[in-house]
C-alpha positions in Angstrom: 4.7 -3.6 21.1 4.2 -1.1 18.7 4.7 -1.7 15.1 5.9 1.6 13.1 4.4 2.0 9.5 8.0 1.8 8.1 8.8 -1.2 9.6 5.3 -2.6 9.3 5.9 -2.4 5.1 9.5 -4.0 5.6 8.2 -6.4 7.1 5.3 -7.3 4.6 8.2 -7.1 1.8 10.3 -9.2 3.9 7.7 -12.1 4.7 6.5 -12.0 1.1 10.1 -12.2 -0.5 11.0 -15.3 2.0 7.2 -16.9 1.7 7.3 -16.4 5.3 3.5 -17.0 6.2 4.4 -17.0 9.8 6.0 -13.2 9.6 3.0 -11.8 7.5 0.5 -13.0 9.9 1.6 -10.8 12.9 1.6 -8.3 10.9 -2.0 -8.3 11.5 -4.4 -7.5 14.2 -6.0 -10.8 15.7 -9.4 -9.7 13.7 -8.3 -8.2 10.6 -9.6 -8.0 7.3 -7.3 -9.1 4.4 -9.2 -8.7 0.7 -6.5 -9.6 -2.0 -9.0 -9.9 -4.7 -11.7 -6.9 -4.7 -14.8 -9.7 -6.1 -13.3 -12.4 -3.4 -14.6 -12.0 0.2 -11.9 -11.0 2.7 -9.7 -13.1 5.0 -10.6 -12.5 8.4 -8.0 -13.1 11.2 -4.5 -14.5 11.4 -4.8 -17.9 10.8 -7.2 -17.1 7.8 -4.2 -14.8 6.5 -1.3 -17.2 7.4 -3.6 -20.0 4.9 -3.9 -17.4 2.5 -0.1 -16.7 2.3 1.0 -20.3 2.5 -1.4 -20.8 -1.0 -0.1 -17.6 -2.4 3.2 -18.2 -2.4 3.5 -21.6 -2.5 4.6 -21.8 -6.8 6.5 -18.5 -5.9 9.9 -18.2 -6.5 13.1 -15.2 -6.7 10.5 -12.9 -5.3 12.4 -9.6 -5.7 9.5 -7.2 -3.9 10.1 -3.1 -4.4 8.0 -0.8 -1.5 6.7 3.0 -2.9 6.6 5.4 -0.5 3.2 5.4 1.3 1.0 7.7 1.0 -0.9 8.7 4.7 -4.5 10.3 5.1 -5.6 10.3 8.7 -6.1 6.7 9.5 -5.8 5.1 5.9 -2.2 4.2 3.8 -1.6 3.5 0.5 1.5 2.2 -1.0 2.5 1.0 -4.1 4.5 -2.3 -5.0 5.9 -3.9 -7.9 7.1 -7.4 -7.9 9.0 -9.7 -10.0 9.3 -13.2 -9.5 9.4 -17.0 -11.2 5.5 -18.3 -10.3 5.2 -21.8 -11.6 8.5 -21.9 -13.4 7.3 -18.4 -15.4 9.0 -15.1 -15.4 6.0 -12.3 -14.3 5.9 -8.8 -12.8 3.0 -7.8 -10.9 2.3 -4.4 -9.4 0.0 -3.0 -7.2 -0.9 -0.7 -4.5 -1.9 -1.6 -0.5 -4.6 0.6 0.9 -4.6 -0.1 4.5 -6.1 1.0 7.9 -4.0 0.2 10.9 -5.3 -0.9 14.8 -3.4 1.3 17.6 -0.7 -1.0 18.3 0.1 0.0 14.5 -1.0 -3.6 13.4 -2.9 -4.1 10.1 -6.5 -3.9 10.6 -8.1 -3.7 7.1 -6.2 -4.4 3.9 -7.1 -4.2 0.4 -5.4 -4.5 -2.7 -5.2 -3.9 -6.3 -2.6 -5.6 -8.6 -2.1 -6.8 -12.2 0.3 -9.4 -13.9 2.3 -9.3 -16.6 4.3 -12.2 -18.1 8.4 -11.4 -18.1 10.6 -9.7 -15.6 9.8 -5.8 -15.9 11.0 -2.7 -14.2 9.2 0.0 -12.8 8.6 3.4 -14.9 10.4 6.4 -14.1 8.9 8.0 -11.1 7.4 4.9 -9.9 6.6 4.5 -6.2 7.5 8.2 -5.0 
């Protein structure tokens, strides 16, 4: 099965909105790469990514996650977010941007990402994400 890059970023803003650690996993190759923290070594392979999610967004709650549209060069993607959510009973935005490389079966292969928080709930800025 083939995994489009539309429906591969639905479903990452699906699985994160619904904590579903399950979902986000195969949206990875069996061997990939996920870095969430640039200093942090990565998480290598589903079941290190499905651990990862299940700590991420265990305090998580109202996740309300907006997709920008991605940004393609050859074999590499970028795409912004911006999230707002309750994490430990506290109002925060966070954006950031995916950079991703993809395996043939259109599975994530490599993922890295850059993100910031911000206590409150916070739109976007005008033009954000296109």
């Amino acid at each position: 099965m083939r995994i489009e890059l539309d429906a591969w970023i639905e479903g990452y803003r699906r699985a994160w909105e619904t904590a579903d650690a399950d979902a986000v996993a195969e949206l990875f190759a069996e061997d990939a790469a996920y870095r969430a923290h640039i200093f942090h070594q990565p998480h290598v392979g589903r079941a290190a990514i499905r651990a990862y999610w299940r700590r991420a967004t265990a305090t998580q709650r109202n996740v309300l996650v907006r997709m920008g549209r991605p940004y393609i060069d050859a074999d590499r993607v970028a795409v912004e977010w911006w999230t707002t959510m309750l994490d430990e009973g506290e109002e925060v935005t966070m954006p950031g941007c995916l950079l991703l490389r993809f395996a043939t079966d259109g599975r994530c292969s490599d993922l890295r990402e850059y993100w910031q928080d911000e206590p409150g709930m916070r739109d976007p800025p005008a033009g954000w994400g296109q």
